[in-house]
N, CA, C and O atoms as a DFTB+ gen file, in Angstrom:
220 C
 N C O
     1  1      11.160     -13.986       0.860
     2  2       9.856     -14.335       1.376
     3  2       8.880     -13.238       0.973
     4  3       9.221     -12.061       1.094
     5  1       7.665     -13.574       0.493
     6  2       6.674     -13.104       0.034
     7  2       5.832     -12.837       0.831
     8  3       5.578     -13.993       1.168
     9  1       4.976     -12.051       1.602
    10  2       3.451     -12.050       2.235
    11  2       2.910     -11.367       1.685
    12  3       3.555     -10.446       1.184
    13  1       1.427     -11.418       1.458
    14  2       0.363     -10.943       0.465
    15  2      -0.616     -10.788       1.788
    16  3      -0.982     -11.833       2.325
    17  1      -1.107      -9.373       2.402
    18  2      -2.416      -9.308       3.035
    19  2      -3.493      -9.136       2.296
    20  3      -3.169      -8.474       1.310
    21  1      -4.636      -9.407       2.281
    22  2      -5.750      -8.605       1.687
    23  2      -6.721      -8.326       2.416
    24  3      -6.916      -8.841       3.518
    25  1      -7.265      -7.685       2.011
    26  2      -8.821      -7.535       3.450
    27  2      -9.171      -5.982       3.104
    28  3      -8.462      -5.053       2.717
    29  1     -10.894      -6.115       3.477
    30  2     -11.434      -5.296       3.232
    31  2     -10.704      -3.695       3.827
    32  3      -9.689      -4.080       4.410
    33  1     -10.750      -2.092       3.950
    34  2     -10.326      -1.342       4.464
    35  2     -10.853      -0.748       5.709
    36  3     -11.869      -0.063       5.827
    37  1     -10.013      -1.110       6.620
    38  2     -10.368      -0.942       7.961
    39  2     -10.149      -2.476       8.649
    40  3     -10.661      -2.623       9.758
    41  1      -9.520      -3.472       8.144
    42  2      -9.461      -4.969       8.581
    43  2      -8.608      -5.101       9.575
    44  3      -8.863      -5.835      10.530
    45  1      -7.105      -4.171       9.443
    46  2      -6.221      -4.145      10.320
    47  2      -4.716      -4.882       9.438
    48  3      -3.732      -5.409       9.955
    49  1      -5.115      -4.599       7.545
    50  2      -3.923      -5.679       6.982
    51  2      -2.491      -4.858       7.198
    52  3      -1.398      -5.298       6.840
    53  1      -2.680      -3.767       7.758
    54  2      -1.527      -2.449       7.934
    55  2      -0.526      -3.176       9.141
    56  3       0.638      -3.567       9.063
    57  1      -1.590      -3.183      10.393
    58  2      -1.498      -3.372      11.882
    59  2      -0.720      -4.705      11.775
    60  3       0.430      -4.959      12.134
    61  1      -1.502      -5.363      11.280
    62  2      -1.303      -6.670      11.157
    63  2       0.206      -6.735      10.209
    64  3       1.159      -7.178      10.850
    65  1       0.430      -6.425       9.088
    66  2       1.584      -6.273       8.442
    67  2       3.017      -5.906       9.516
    68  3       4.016      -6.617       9.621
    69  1       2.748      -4.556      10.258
    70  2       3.879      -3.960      10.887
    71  2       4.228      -4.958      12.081
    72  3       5.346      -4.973      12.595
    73  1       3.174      -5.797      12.485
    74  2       3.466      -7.155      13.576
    75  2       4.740      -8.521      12.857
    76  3       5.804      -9.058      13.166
    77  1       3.779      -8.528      11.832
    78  2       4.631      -9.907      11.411
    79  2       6.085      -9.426      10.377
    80  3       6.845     -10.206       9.801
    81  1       6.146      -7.895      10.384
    82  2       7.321      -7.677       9.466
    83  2       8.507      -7.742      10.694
    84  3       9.657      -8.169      10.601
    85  1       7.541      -6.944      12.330
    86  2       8.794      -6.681      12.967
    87  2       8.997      -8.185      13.789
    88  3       9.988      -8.311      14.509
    89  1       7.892      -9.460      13.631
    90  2       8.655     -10.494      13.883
    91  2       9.482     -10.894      13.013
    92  3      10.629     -10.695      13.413
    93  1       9.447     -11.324      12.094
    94  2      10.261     -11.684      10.942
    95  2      11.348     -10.865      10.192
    96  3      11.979     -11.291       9.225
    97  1      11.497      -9.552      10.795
    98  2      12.339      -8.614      10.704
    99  2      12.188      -8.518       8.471
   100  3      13.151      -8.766       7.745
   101  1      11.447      -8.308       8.194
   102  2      11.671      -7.754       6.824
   103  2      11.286      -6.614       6.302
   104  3      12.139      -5.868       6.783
   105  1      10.757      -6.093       5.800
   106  2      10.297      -4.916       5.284
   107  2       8.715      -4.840       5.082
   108  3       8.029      -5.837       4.862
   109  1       8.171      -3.426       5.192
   110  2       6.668      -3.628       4.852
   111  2       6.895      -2.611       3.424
   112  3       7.715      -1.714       3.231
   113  1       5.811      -3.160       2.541
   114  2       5.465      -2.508       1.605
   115  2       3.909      -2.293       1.171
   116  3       3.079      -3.140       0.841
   117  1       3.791      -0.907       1.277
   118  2       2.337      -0.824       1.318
   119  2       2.051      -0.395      -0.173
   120  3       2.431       0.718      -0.534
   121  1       1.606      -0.963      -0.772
   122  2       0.776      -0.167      -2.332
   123  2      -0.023       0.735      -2.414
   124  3      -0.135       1.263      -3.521
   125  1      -1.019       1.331      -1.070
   126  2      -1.641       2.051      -1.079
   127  2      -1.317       3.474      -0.468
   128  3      -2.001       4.493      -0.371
   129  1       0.152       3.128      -0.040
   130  2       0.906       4.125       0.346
   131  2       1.615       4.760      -0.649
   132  3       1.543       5.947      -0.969
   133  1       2.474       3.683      -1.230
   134  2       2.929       4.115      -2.789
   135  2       2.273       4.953      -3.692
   136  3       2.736       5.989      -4.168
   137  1       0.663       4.234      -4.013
   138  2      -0.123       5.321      -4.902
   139  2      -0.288       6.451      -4.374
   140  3      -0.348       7.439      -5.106
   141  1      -0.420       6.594      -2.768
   142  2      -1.463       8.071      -2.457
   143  2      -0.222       8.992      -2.973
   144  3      -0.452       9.766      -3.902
   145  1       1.298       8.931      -2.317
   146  2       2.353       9.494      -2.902
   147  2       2.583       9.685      -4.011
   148  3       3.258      10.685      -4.255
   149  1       2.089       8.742      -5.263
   150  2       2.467       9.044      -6.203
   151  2       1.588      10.469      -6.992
   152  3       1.977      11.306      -7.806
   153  1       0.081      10.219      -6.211
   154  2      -0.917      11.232      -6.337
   155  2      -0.559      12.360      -5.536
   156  3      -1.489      13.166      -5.526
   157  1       0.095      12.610      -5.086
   158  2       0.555      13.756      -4.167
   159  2       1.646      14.273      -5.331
   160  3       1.407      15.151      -6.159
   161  1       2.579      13.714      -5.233
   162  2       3.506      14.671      -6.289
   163  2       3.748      14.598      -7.567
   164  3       4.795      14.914      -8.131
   165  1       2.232      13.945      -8.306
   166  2       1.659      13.889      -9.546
   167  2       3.018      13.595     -10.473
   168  3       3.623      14.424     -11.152
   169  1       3.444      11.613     -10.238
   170  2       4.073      11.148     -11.004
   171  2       3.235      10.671     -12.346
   172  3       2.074      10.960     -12.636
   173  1       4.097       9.919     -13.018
   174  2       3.396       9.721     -13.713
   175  2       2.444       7.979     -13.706
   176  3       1.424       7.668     -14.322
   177  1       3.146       7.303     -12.927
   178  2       1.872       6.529     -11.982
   179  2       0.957       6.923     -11.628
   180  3      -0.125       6.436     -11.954
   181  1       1.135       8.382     -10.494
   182  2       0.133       9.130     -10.311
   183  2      -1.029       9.535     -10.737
   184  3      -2.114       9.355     -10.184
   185  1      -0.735      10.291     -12.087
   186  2      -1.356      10.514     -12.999
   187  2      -2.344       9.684     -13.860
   188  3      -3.374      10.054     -14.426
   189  1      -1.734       8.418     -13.806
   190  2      -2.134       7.015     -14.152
   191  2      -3.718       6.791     -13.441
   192  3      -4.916       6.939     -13.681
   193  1      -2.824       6.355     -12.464
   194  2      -4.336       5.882     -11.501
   195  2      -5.243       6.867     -11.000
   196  3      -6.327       6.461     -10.580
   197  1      -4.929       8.383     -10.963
   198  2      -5.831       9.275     -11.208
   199  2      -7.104       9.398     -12.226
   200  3      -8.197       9.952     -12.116
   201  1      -6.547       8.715     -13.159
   202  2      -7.573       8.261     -14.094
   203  2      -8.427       7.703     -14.078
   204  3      -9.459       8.056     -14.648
   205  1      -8.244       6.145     -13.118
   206  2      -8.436       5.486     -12.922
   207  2      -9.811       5.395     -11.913
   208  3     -10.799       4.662     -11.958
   209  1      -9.480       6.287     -11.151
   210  2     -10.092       6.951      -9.344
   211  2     -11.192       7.492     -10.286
   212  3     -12.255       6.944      -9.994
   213  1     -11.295       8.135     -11.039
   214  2     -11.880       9.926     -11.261
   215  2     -12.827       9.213     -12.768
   216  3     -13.431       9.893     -13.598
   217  1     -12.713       7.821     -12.755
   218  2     -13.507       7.380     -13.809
   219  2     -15.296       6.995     -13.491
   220  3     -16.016       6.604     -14.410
């Protein structure tokens, strides 16, 4: 099973995510969690979308 939130930042798609993962018992995956980490210990994703930010 797939869920896709979107919404502006500050909408609640986080809040809202950690509700319906712990009804449905699956996993959350955040992308914007992924990147900030990857910018923290300057992978090479990291590095990537650093580019990206800083353009």
């Amino acid at each position: 099973m797939n869920i896709i939130l979107l919404g502006a930042p500050g909408a609640g798609k986080g809040t809202q995510a950690e509700v319906i993962c712990d009804k449905l018992q699956i996993p959350t995956i955040s992308t914007g969690n992924i990147i900030r980490e990857a910018l923290k210990t300057g992978t090479e994703m990291g590095l990537k979308a650093k580019s990206f930010m800083e353009a």
